[in-house]
N, C-alpha and C positions, 0 to 999 in steps of 0.2 A: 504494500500500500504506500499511497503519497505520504507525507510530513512535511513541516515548515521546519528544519534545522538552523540553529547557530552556533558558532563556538565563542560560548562567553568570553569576554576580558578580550575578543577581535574582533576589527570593523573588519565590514564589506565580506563577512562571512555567512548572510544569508542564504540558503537554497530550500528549494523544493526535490527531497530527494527520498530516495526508495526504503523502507526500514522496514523491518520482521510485522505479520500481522500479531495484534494483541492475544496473550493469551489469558483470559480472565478467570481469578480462580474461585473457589466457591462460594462466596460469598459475594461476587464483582457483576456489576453490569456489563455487558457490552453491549456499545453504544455506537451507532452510525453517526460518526460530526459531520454538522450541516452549516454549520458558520461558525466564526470565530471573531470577535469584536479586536479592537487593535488601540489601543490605549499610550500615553507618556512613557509607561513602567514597559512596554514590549519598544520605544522607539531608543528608550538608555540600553537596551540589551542590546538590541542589533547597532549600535552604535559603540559596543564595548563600555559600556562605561559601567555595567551593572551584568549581575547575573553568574549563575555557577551551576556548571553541568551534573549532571547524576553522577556518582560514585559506581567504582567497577571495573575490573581489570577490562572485560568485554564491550564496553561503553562506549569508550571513543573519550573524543572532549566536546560532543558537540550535546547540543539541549532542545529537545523538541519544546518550540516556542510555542505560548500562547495561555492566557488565564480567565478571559470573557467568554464563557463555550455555549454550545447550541448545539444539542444532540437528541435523536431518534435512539429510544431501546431498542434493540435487538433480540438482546438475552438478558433473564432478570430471575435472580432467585425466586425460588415460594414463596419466603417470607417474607420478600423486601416490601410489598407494596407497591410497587410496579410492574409492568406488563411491555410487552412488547407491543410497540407502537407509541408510548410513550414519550413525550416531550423532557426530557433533562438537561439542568446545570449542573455542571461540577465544581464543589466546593475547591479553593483555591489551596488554603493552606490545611498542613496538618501538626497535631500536637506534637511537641519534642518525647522523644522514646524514653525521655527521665523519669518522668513529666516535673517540670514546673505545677506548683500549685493551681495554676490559672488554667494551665492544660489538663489539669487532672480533671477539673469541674467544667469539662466543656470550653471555657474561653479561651481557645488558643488565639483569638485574635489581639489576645490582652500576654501572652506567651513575655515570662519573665527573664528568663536565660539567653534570649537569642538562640536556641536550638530547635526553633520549629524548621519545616520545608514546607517548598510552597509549589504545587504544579506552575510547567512553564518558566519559572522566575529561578526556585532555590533547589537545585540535589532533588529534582523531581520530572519525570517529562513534561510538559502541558497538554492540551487538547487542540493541538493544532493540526490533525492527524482524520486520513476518511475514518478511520475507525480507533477506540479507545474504551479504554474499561476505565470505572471507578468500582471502589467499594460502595457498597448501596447505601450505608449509611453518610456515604459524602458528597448526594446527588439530591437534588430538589426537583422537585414535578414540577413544571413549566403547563400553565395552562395553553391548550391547544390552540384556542382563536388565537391567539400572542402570535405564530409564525413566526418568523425570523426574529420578529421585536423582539424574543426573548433572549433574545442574546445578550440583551440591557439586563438583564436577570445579577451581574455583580458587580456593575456598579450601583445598582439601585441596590445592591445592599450594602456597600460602604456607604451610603446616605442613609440608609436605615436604621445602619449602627451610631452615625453622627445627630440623627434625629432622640434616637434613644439614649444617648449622652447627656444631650439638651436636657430632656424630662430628668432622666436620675440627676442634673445640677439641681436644674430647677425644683424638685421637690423639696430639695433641704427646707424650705420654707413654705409658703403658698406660693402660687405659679399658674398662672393663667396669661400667656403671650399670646399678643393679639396680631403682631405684627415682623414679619420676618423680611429681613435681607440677608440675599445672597448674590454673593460676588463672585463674579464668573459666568459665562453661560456658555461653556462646555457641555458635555454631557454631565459631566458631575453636577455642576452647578443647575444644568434644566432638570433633573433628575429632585436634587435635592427639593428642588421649587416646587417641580408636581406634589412631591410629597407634603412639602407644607401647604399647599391650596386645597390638597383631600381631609388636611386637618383642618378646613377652615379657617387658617390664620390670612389675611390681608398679605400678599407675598409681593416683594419689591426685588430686582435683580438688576444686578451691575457690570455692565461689561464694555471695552473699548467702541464696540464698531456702531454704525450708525443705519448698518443697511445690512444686506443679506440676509438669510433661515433666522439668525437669533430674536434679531425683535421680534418679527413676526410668531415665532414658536412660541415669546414669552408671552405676549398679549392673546396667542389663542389659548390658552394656561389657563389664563383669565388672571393673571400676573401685572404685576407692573414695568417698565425696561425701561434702562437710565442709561445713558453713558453720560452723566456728568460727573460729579464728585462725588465721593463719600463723607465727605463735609455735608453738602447740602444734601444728601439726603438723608443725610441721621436728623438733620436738622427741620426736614418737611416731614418724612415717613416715621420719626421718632422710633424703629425697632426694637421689639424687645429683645429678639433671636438674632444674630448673625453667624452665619455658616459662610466659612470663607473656602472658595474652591479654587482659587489661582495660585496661591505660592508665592505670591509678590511681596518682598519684603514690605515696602511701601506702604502697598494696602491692608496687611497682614497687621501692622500695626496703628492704621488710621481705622482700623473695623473696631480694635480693643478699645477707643474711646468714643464710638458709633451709636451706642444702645443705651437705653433709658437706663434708671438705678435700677441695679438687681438683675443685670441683665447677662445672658449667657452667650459666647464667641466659642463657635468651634473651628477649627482650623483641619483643614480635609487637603489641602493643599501644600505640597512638600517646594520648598525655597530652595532656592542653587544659593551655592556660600560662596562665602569669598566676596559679594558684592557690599559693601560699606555705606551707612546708611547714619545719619545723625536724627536721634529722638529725645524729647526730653524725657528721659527717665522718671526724675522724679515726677514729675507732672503724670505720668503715666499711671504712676505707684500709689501716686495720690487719689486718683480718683477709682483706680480698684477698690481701694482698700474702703474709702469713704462711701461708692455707691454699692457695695458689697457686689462686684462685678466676678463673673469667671471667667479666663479661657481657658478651654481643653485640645488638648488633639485627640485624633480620632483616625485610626489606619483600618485599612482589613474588615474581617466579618466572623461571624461563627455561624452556627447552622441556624439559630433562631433568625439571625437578619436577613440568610438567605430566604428565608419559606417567610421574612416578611416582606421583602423585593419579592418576592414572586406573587404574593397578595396585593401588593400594591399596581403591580403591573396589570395585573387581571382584572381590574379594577379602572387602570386609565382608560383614556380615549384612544380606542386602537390606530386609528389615520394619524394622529397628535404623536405617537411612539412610532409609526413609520416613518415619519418627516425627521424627525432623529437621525436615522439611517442613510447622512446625505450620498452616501457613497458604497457600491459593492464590486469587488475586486475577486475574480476566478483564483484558488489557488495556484496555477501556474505562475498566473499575474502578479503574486503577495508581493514581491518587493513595489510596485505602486502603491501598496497600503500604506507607505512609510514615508510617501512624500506627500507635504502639507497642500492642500487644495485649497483657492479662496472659499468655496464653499463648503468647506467641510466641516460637522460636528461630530460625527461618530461615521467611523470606515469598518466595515465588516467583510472578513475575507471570506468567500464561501467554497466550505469544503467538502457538497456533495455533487460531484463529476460534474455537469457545464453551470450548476446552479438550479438548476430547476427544480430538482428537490427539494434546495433549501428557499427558496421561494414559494412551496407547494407545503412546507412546515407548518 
């Protein structure tokens, strides 16, 4: 069968090449891949700058890419609760073999040691492959109308975990936010937004451009869309929530003094270092502390945030999560996936034979 290979830690090492069919064992699905989303964390791998191959004399050094999946059962235990014909995600990461605490009780997304692995990314294949087993316990039912949309199945649960962060801040106290900004409108950031317009909060989103899919995805939301400042709109839209999805140091620190007292900043967005940047500190320090303000980060998922992305998804407006999808690329094709398009918001490689199956998902 095809795969997307890389050899981490080197550029210009991408291919589409031949590897062994899966052999799933008894407890594993296998699963027909019909797409594969293509994210920031897959453009630092094939750029060398990130990423480490599976362990194994027999191995190689190279790492079947890829962690946003979209796959058809095949084959499914008795007991898993799946069927062939079935629509599945596969969960990203797994617990460290020690376990940490946090991986013991489930949360490896919270994983203390740094000894988790991650399909695709860490000492694990991905799902970027026509065919792929997971263990059944690390695959989520994808509602069927969804088709391809489900692809969106993990990043809508990194925002599902950043929504859920929000809430356990905000309970410390009483917590009732009426109004959310989010910055960015990437998929993360439109993702995040759908999610807080299905809780009913008043949702405001912030991003450079003034034209193309974004405003218009945000306003069909039933959203707000700004490219102006974060000044003025903490200062019109008064936010209680801010979910920051860019990474920009800049913004990363004009969001922490963006929201009303008592207000909660998640940070979903990983920064390039090295760039130098003057805040005032104390000024900063001062008004956390005085308006009892949080910010948290927030990576990754566990299985609860996947099966609540995949509720959430089932849930939107199914043409609204196609319009997401600005772009699909043949796996022959996958290195196109990697280069930036003006109009692109999420690029999905499709990995069953010319696409029509995963169109027919």
């Amino acid at each position: 069968m095809r795969a997307l290979t890389v050899r981490p830690g080197t550029a210009g090492t991408l291919a589409v090449q031949d590897v062994p069919d899966p052999e799933p064992g008894a407890d594993d699905l296998l699963v027909e891949g019909l797409a594969l989303g293509v994210c920031g964390t897959d453009k630092e791998i094939v750029r060398g700058d990130y990423g480490w191959a599976p362990d194994g004399p027999d191995r190689g050094d190279r790492l079947v890419l890829g962690h946003e999946s979209l796959g058809r059962v095949v084959r499914a235990p008795a007991d898993s609760g799946l069927a062939a014909g079935d629509l599945v995600a596969g969960v990203v990461r797994r617990p460290d073999p020690v376990p940490c605490g946090a991986c013991a009780h489930g949360e490896w997304d919270m994983c203390r040691n740094g000894r988790y692995t991650e399909r695709g990314i860490k000492q694990l294949d991905g799902y970027g492959s026509e065919r792929w087993t997971v263990p059944a316990q690390y695959a989520v039912r994808v509602a069927d109308h969804l088709g391809i949309a489900g692809v969106l199945t993990e990043p809508t649960s990194v925002v599902a975990k950043a929504w859920e962060q929000v809430d356990r801040v905000g309970e410390r106290a009483w917590f009732e936010p009426r109004r959310a900004l989010v910055t960015g409108a990437g998929p993360i950031g439109l993702l995040a937004a759908m999610i807080g317009v299905q809780r009913g909060l008043d949702v405001h989103v912030l991003d450079l451009v003034a034209d193309g899919p974004k405003p218009d995805l945000v306003r069909d939301l039933g959203a707000t869309y700004h490219h102006s400042s974060i000044e003025e709109i903490a200062r019109t839209a008064r936010p209680d929530v801010v979910l920051e999805a860019t990474g920009v140091g800049k913004l990363v620190f004009d969001a922490m003094a963006a929201t009303t007292p008592y207000g909660v900043v998640c940070l979903t967005g990983v920064s390039s270092t090295g760039r130098r940047q003057t805040i005032d500190a104390g000024g900063l320090n001062r008004d956390l502390v005085l308006e009892n303000d949080v910010v948290v980060g927030s990576v990754n998922a566990n299985l609860r945030h996947y099966r609540a992305a995949a509720d959430a998804l089932a849930a939107a407006d199914l043409p609204w999560l196609e319009r997401l999808i600005t772009r699909r690329v043949p796996l022959e094709e996958a290195a196109a996936a990697f280069e930036a398009g003006p109009e692109d918001v999420k690029v999905v490689i499709e990995l069953a034979g010319s696409g029509e199956r995963a169109g027919r998902a």
